[in-house]
C-alpha positions in Angstrom: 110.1 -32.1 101.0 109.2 -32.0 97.5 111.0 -35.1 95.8 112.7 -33.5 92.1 116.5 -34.0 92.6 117.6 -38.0 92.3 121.0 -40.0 91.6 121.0 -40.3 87.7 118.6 -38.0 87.4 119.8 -36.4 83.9 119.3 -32.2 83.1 116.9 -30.9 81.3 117.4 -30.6 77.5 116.6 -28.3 74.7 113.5 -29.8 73.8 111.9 -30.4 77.4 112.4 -27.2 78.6 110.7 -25.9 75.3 107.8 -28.1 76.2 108.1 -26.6 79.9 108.2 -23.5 78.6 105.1 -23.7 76.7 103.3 -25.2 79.6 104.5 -21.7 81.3 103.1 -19.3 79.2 99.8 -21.1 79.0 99.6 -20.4 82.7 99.5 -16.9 82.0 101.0 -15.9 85.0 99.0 -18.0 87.5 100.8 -20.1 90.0 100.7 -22.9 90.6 99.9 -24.0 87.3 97.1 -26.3 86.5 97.4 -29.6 88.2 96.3 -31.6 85.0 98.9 -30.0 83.2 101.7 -30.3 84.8 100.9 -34.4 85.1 100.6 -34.6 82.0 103.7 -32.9 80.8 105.1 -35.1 83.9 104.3 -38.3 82.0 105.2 -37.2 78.4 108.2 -36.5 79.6 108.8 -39.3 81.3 108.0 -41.3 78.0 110.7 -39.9 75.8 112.8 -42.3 74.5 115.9 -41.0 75.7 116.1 -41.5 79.3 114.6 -45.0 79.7 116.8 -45.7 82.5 116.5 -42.6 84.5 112.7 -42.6 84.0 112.8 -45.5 86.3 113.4 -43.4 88.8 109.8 -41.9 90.9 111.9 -38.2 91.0 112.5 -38.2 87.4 110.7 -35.4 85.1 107.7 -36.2 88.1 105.0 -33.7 89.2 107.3 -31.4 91.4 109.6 -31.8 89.1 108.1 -30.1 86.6 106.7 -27.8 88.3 110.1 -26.7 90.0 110.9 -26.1 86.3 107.7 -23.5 85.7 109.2 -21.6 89.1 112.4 -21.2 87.2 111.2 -20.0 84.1 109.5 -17.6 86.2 112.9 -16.4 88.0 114.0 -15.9 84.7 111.2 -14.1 83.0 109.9 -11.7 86.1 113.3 -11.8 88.4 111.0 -13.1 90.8 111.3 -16.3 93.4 113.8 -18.7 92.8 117.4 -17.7 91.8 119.5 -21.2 91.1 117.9 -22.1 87.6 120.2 -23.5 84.8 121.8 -21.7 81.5 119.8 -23.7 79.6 116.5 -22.2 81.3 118.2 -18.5 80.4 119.1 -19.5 76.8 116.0 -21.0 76.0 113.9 -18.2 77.2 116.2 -14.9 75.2 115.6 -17.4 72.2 112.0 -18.0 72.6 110.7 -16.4 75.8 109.3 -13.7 73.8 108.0 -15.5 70.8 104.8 -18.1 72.1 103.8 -18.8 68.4 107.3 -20.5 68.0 107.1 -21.9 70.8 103.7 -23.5 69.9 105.1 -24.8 66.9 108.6 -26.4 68.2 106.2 -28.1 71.3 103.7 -29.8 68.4 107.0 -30.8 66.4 108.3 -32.5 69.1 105.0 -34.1 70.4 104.5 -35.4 67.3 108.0 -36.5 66.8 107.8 -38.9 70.1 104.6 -40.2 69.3 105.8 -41.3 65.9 109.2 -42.4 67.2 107.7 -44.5 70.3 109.6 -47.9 69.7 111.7 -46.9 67.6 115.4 -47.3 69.3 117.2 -45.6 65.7 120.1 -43.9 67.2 121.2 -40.6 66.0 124.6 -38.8 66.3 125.4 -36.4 68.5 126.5 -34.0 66.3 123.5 -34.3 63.9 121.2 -33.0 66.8 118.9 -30.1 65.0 118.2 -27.1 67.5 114.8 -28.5 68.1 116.0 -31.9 70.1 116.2 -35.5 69.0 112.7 -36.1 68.8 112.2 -33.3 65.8 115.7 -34.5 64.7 114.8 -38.3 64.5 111.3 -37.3 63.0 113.0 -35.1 60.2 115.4 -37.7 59.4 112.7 -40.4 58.3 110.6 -38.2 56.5 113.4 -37.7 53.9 114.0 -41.3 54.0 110.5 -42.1 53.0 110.7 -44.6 50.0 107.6 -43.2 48.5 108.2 -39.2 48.6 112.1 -39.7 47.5 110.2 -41.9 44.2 107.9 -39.3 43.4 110.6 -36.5 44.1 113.1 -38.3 41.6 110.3 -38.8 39.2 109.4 -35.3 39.1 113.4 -34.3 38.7 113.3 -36.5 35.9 110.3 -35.1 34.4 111.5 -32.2 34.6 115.5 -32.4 33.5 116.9 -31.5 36.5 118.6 -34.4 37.9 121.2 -32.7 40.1 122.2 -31.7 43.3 120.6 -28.4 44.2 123.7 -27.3 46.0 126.8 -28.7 44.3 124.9 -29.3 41.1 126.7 -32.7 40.2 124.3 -35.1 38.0 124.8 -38.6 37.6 127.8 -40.3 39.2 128.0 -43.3 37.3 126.7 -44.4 33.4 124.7 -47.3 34.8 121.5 -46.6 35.0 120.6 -49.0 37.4 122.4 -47.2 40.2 122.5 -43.5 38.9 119.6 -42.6 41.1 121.4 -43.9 44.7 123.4 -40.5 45.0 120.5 -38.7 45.2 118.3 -38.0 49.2 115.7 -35.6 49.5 115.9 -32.9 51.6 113.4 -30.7 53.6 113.6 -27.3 52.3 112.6 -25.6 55.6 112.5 -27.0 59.4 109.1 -29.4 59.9 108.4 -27.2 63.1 108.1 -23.7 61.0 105.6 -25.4 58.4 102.0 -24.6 59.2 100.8 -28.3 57.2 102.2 -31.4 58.0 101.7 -32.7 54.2 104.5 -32.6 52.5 104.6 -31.3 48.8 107.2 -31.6 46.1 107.8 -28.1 46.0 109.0 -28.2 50.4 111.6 -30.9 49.2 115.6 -30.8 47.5 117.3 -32.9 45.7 120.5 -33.5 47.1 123.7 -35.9 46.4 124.1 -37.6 49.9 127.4 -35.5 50.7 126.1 -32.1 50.3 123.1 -33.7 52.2 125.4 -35.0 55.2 127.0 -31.6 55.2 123.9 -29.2 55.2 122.7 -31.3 58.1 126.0 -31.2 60.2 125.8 -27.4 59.5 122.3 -27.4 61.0 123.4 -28.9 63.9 126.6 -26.9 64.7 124.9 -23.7 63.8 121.8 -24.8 66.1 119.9 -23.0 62.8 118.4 -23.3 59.2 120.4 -23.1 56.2 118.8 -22.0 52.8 120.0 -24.1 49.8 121.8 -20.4 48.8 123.4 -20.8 52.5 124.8 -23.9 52.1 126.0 -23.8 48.8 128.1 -20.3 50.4 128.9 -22.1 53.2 129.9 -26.1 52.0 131.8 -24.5 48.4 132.6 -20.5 48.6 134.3 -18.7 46.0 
């Protein structure tokens, strides 16, 4: 009997079963699903930072696992085969089960995110967790707190006169100018997986005072969506 189901053995989350998911529709309806595959979506999986204890286990995220997880998505997308999958296999696939760019995009995001996070043990908050998964989250997160692109984004601000919060549009804090500049993060002006290069430019980036900026991004993560700088300023101070 095919080994899948084991004591600790955690459920899928958001951003597995998107990977999953786009493993499924490059199958293209064939089944079962390339072998190479679905090994090594076995063993990225199982390299995630986020499950180091259950990943120990030979059942976790293994090869008929994963390809359990294909059958369902199946079940949910044809009505066919197997009828016991999870809500979050159903959710996932009315959000995205009809859009395989997306899809494409959100995987690459959070490839990228745990190859640039292996190591890192930074812990996140639960309720800070964008709609993508922690990987993208974690990735986002220290892109904005890159020394260098805050310098150059507060250098430009400067340059240009407008050293304010883009949402609540509060300027310096304090007369000493040795600390004026601390209030101020940068923020991504749209999600990393929806942006087709992975430079970032000045013009992709906001300046915000850190409490709009911890705001924005709890909105983000209750709303499991995007807020445009318009949004938020409705949403965090309406008329």
């Amino acid at each position: 009997m095919a080994k899948t189901q084991g004591h600790g053995n955690p459920k899928w989350s958001r951003e597995e079963t998107i990977l999953a998911l786009e493993l499924y529709h490059s199958c293209e309806g064939s089944f079962p699903a390339d072998k190479k595959k679905v090994e090594a979506l076995s063993s990225l999986l199982r390299s995630l930072p986020y499950h180091a204890s259950a990943a120990r286990n030979d059942s976790f995220r293994n090869f008929d696992s994963v390809s359990f997880k294909l059958l369902n998505l199946r079940s949910v997308a044809t009505g066919l085969g197997l009828s016991n999958v999870s809500e979050m296999d159903r959710l996932i696939w009315a959000e995205l089960g009809q859009d395989e760019k997306k899809v494409l995009r959100l995987a690459e995001s959070i490839r990228e995110g745990a190859q640039t996070l292996e190591g890192i043990q930074e812990e996140i908050d639960d309720d800070l967790e964008f709609a993508e998964g922690k990987a993208v989250t974690r990735l986002h997160n220290i892109r904005e707190r890159n020394p260098r692109l805050r310098k150059k984004l507060l250098a430009y601000r400067k340059q240009k006169d407008t050293m304010y919060c883009d949402i609540c549009s509060t300027s310096y804090v304090s007369s000493n100018e040795s600390i004026q500049d601390a209030m101020f993060e940068a923020h991504h002006v749209a999600p990393l997986a929806t942006r087709e290069s992975k430079i970032t430019k000045l013009s992709d980036m906001a300046l915000l005072c850190a409490n709009c900026h911890r705001l924005l991004h709890r909105a983000i993560s209750v709303e499991k969506r995007w807020f445009s700088l318009k949004e938020a300023k409705e949403l965090i101070y309406p008329l």
